[in-house]
C-alpha positions as CSV (number, residue, x, y, z in Angstrom):
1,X,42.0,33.5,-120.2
2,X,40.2,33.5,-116.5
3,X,37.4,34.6,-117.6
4,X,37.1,31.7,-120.3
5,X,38.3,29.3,-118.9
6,X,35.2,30.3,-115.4
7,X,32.9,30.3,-118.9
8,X,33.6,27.4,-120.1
9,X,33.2,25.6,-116.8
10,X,30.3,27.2,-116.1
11,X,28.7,25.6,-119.6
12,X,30.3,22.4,-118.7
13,X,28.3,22.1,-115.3
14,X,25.3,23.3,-117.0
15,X,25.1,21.0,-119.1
16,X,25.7,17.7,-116.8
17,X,22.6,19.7,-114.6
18,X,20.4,20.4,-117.6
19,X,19.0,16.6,-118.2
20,X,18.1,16.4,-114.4
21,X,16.1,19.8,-114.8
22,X,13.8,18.6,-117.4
23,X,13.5,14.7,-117.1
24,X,12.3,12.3,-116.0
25,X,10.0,9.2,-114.5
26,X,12.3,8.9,-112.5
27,X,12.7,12.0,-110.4
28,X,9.1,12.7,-108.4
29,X,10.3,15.2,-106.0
30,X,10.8,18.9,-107.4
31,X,12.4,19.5,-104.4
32,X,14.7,17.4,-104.7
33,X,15.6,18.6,-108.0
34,X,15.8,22.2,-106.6
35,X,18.4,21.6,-103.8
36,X,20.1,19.2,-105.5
37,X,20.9,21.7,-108.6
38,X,21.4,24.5,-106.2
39,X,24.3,22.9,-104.1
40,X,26.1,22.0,-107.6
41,X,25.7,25.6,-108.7
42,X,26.4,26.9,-105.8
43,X,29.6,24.5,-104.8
44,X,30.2,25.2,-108.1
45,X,30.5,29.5,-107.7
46,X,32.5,29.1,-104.4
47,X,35.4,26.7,-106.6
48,X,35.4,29.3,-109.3
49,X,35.7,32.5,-107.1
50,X,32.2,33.7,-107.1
51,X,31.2,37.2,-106.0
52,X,29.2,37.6,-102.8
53,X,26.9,40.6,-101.8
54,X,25.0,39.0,-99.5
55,X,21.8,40.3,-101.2
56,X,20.1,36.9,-101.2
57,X,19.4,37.8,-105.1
58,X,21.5,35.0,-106.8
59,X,22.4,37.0,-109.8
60,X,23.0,40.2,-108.1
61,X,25.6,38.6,-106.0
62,X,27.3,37.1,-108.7
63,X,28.4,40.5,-110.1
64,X,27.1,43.7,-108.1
65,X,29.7,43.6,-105.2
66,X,32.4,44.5,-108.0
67,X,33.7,48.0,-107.9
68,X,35.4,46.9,-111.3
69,X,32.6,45.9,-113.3
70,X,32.9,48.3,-115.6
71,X,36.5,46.2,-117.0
72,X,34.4,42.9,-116.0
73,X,31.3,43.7,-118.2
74,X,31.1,40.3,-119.9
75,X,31.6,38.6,-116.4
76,X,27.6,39.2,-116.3
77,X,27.0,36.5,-119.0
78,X,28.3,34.0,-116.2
79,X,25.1,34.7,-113.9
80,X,22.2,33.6,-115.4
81,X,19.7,31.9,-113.5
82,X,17.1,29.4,-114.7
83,X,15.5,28.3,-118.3
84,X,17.8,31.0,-119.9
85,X,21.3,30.5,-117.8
86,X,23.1,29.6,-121.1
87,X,22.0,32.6,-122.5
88,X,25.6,34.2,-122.9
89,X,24.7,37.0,-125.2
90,X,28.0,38.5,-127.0
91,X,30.1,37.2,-124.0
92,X,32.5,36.0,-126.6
93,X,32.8,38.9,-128.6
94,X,34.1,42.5,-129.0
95,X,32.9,45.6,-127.2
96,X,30.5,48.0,-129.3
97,X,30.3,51.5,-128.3
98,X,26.9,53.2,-129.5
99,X,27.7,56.6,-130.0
100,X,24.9,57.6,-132.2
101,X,21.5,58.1,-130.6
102,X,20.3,58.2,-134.3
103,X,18.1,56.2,-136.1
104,X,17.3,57.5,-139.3
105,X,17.7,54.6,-141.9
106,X,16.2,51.0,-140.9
107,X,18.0,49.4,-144.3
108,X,21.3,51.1,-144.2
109,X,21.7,52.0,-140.4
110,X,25.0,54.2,-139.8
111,X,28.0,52.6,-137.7
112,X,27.9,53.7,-134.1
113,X,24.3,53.6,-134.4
114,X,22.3,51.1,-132.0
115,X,20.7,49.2,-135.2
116,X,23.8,48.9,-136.7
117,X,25.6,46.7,-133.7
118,X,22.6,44.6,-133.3
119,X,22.5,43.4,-137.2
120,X,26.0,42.4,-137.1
121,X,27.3,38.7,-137.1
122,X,29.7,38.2,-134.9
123,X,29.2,38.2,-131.4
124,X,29.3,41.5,-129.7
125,X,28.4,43.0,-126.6
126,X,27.1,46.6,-126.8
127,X,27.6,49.3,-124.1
128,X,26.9,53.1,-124.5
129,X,29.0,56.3,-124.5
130,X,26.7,58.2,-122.7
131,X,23.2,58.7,-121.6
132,X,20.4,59.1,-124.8
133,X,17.0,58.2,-125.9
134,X,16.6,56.5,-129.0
135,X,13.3,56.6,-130.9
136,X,13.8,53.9,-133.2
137,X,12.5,53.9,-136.5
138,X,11.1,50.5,-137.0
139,X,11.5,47.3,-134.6
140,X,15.1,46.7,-133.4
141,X,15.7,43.3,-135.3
142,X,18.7,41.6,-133.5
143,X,20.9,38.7,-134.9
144,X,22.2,36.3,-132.3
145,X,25.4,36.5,-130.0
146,X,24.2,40.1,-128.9
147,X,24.1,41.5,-125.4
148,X,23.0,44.9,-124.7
149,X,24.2,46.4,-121.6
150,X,23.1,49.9,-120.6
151,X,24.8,49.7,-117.3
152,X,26.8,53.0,-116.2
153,X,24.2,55.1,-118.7
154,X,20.7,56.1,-118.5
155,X,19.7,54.8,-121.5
156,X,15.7,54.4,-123.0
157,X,14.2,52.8,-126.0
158,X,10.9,54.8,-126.5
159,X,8.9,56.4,-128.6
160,X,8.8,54.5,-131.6
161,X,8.8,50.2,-132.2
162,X,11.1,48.9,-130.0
163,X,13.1,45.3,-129.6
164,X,12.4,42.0,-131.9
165,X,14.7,38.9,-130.9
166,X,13.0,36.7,-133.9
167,X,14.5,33.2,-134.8
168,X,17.8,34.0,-133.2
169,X,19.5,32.7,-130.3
170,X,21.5,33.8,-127.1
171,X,20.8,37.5,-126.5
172,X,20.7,39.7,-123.1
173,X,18.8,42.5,-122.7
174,X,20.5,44.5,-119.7
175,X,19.7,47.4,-117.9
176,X,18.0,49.8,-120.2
177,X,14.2,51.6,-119.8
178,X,12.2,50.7,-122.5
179,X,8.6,52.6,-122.6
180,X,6.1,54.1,-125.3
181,X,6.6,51.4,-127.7
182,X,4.7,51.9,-130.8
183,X,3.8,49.5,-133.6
184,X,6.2,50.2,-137.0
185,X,6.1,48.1,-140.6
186,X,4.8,48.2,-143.8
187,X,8.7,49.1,-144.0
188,X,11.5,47.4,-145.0
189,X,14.2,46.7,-142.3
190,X,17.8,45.2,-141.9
191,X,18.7,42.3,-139.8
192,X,22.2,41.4,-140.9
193,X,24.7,43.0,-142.8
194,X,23.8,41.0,-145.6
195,X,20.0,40.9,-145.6
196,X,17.1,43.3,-145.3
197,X,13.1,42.0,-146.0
198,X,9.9,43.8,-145.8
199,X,8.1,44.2,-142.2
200,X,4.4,44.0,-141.9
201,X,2.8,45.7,-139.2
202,X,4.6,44.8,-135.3
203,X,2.6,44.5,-132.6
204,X,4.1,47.4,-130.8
205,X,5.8,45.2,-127.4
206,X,8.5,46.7,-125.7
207,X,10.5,42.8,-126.2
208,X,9.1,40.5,-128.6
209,X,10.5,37.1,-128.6
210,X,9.3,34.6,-131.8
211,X,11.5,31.9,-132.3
212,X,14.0,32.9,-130.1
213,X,16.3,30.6,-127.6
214,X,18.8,31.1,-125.0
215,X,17.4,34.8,-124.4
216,X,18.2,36.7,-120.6
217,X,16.1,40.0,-119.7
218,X,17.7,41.7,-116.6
219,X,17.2,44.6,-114.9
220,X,15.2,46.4,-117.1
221,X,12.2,49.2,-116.3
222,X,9.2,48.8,-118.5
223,X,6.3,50.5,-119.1
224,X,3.1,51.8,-120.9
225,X,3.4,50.3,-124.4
226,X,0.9,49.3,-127.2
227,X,0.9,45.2,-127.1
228,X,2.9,43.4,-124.2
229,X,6.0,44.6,-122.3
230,X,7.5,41.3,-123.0
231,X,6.0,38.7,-124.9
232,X,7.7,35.0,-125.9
233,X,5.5,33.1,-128.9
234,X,6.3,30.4,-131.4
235,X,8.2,28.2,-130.4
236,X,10.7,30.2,-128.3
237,X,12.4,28.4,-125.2
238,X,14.9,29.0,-122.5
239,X,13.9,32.5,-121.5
240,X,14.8,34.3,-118.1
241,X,13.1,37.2,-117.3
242,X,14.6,38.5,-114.2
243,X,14.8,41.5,-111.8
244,X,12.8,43.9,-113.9
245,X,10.3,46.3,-112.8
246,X,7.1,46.8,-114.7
247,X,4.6,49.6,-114.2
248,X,1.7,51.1,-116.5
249,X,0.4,48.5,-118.5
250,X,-2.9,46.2,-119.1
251,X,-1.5,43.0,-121.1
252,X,1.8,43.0,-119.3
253,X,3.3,39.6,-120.8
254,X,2.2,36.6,-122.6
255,X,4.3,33.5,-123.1
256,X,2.5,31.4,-125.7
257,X,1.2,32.1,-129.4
258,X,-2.3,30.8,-129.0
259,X,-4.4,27.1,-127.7
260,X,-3.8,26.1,-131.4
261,X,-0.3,26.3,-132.0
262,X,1.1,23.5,-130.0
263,X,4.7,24.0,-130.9
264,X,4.6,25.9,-127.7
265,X,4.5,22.7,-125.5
266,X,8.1,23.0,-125.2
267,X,9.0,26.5,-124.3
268,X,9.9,26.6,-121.0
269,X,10.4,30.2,-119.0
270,X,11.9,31.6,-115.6
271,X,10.2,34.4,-113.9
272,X,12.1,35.3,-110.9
273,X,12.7,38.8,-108.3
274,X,10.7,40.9,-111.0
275,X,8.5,43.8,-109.3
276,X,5.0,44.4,-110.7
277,X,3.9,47.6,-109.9
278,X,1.6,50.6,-109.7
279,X,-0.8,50.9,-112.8
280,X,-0.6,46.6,-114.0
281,X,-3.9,44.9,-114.9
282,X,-3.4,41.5,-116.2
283,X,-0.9,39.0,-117.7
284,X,1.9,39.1,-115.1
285,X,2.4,36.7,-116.9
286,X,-0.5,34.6,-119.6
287,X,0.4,30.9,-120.1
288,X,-0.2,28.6,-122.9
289,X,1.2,25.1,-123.1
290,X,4.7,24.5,-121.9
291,X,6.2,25.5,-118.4
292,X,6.8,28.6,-116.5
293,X,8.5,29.1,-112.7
294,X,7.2,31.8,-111.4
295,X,9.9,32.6,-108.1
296,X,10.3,35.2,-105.9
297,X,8.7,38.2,-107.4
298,X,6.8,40.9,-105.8
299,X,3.4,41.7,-107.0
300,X,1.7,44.9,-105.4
301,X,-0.5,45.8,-108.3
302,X,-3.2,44.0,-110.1
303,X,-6.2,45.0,-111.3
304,X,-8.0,41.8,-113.1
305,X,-5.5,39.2,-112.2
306,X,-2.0,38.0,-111.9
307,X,-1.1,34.7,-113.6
308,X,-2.9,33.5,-116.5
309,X,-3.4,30.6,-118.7
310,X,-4.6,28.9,-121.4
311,X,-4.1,25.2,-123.5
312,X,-3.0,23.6,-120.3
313,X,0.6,25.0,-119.0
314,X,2.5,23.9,-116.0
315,X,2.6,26.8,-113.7
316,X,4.6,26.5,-110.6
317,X,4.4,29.8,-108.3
318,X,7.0,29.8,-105.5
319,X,8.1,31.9,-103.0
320,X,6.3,35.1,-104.7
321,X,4.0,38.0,-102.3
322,X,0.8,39.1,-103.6
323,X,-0.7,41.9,-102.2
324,X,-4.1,42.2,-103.6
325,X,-5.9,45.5,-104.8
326,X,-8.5,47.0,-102.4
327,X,-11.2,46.0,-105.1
328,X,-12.8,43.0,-103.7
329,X,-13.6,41.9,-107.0
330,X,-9.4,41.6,-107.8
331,X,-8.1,39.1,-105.1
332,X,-7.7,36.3,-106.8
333,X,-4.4,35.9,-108.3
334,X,-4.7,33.3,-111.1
335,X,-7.2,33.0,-114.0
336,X,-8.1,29.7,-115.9
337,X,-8.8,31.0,-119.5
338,X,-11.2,29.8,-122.3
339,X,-11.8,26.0,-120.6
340,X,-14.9,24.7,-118.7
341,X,-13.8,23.8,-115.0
342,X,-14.2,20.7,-116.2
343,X,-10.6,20.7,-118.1
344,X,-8.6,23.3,-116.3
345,X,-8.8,21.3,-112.9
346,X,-6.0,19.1,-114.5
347,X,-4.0,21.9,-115.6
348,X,-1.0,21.7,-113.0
349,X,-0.7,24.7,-111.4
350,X,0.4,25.2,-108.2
351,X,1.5,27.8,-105.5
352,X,4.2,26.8,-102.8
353,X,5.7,29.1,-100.1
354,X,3.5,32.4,-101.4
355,X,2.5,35.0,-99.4
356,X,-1.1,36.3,-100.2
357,X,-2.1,39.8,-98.6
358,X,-5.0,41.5,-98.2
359,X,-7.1,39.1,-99.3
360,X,-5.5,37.2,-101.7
361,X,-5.6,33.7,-103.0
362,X,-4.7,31.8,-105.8
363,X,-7.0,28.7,-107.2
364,X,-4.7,25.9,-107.7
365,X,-5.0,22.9,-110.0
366,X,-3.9,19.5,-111.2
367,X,-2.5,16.2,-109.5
368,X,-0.2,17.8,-106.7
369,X,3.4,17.1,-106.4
370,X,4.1,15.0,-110.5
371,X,7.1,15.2,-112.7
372,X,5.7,17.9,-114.5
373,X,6.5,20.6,-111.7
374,X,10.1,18.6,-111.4
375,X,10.0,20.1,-115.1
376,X,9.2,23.6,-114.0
377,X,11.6,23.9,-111.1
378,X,14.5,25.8,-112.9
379,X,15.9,27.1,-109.6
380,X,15.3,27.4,-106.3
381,X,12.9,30.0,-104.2
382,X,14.1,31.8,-101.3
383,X,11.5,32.2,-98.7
384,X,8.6,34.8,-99.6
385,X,9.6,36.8,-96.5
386,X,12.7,38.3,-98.5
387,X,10.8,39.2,-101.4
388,X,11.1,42.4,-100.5
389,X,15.0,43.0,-100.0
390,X,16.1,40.9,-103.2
391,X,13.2,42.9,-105.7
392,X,14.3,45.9,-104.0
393,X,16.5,46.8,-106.8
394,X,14.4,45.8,-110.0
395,X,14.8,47.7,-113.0
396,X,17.6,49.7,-114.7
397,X,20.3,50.2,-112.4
398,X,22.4,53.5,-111.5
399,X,25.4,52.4,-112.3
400,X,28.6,54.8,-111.2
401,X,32.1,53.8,-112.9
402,X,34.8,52.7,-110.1
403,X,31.8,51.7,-107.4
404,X,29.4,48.9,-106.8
405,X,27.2,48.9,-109.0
């Protein structure tokens, strides 16, 4: 009952906050938006008994400092942090133990099987006995209300097509190494107990989000697959992608379907304490259209550039450090793509508070200080000095049952 009743309440202030994120004429300030939001939240997790690790990280503090966390899994769903912080996942559901590292039938996937817990309807919040890999068949079609929590297990999705969160809403993706992603279809495949339909060929990301809403990825290493590592297109919205560390790749993640499709002027995504790291060339992350924070995350490997866009998106970089490769030819962070100078000097896009090393800068755009960046602010940054100590821990956690976490 505590824990529904800190839920609920937690929804409840959301939602008064959520107008004041995304309007209005009247608010020209974005950092006035910022502090005001973060006292409410914050007041808001000191009334309703909060955890505190003193990390700095927001979300870490909400839940790492408890020994108990293992009895306190859905307790997570309560710390979500920018465009995606009503992403509750399965928070309202029944724990589902996979069991079964198996994945041998996409239509008629056996119980305790990974496959078969994401396909169900109600909402559920999957955990795993035990460490395993799982080489999935064809792409991981998920139906809404799902969190999957690898915490206390080493657990990696590789190998074979990997996650699809497509026209569903509310997932988190927690804690799990997802690598080697291949490209399935030309297969049919199950997405609810009720319903199976033919897959052409995926793309091959490690996450791909079409359609999709209210959707958290969190602590999460990712690597070395054939399209994207994470990638958001039509018309998805209210995405966090959060303390994750990505290695390995070229296109690492593009949020946008193309310059023609302009359903994508309203997705609006948080990027925030996520390491990019050794082996990275471009896309961290490609922009098209709607708006995208980009707070606190630690970029020490690029090798064309950094952030990207296209068809006009509001970019607001804060708070992040980019260290810049030794090739003189790689220092600037940000890339205009497929406009004239002409047009992309009005694209807003702007960096606040970053630290740029060895030589790095980023080209900035647009009218300054307009509503439109009061439209991007989706939490506040801590200084780019900590960078460092609150992306320290990116990626899948080693989680020991009965200790922090």
């Amino acid at each position: 009952m505590a824990s529904t009743t800190l839920s609920l309440s937690l929804l409840f202030l959301f939602s008064l906050l959520a107008p004041t994120l995304i309007s209005s004429s009247s608010i020209q300030d974005p950092h006035a938006v910022i502090q005001e939001v973060q006292r409410k939240i914050n007041a808001s997790r000191r009334n309703l008994g909060y955890l505190s690790c003193g990390t700095g990280n927001p979300i870490d503090d909400c839940w790492r400092c408890d020994s108990n966390w293992e009895n306190n899994r859905q307790r997570l769903a309560d710390c979500a942090i920018g465009f995606g912080k009503n992403a509750i996942g399965g928070r309202d559901g029944k724990i589902y133990v996979v069991t079964d590292s198996s994945d041998d039938d996409a239509v008629n996937p056996k119980p305790g099987t990974l496959r078969h817990a994401v396909i169900q309807k109600e909402p559920l919040w999957i955990i795993f006995a035990r460490d395993m890999v799982i080489k999935l068949k064809e792409e991981l079609i998920m139906n809404s209300f799902k969190t999957i929590d690898g915490r206390g297990a080493s657990v990696h999705i590789a190998g074979g097509p990997c996650i699809t969160i497509q026209f569903v809403t509310n997932i988190i993706i927690h804690g799990l190494n997802i690598h080697d992603c291949k490209q399935g279809g030309n297969a049919n495949v199950r997405d609810s107990p009720d319903h199976y339909g033919w897959r052409t060929i995926s793309d091959g990301d490690g996450v791909s989000i079409f359609g999709g809403s209210h959707v958290w990825v969190d602590h999460c290493s990712l690597s070395n697959c054939h399209d994207g590592l994470i990638d958001a297109i039509h018309g998805s919205s209210a995405i966090t992608i959060s303390n994750n560390f990505m290695t390995h790749h070229d296109k690492v993640m593009l949020l946008g379907h193309s310059d023609a499709y302009t359903q994508d002027k309203s997705m609006q995504v948080t990027i925030a304490f996520n390491h990019f790291g050794e082996g990275l060339v471009q896309r961290m992350p490609r922009c098209r259209h709607g708006n995208f924070h980009v707070v606190n995350n630690d970029y020490t490997h690029w090798e064309m550039y950094a952030i990207g866009g296209s068809a006009e998106p509001t970019i607001l970089s804060q708070g992040n450090r980019f260290l810049a490769p030794d090739d003189r030819f790689s220092k600037e962070v940000t890339k205009h793509e497929d406009a004239p100078e002409s047009e992309w000097k009005n694209w807003n896009w702007r960096s606040e508070g970053d630290l740029m090393l060895n030589g790095a800068y980023f080209t900035p755009s647009g009218a300054g200080a307009s509503s439109s960046y009061a439209r991007a602010s989706s939490l506040g940054a801590k200084p780019s000095s900590v960078v460092g100590s609150i992306t320290a821990a990116a990626g899948a956690l080693n989680c020991k049952k009965g200790s922090r976490c």
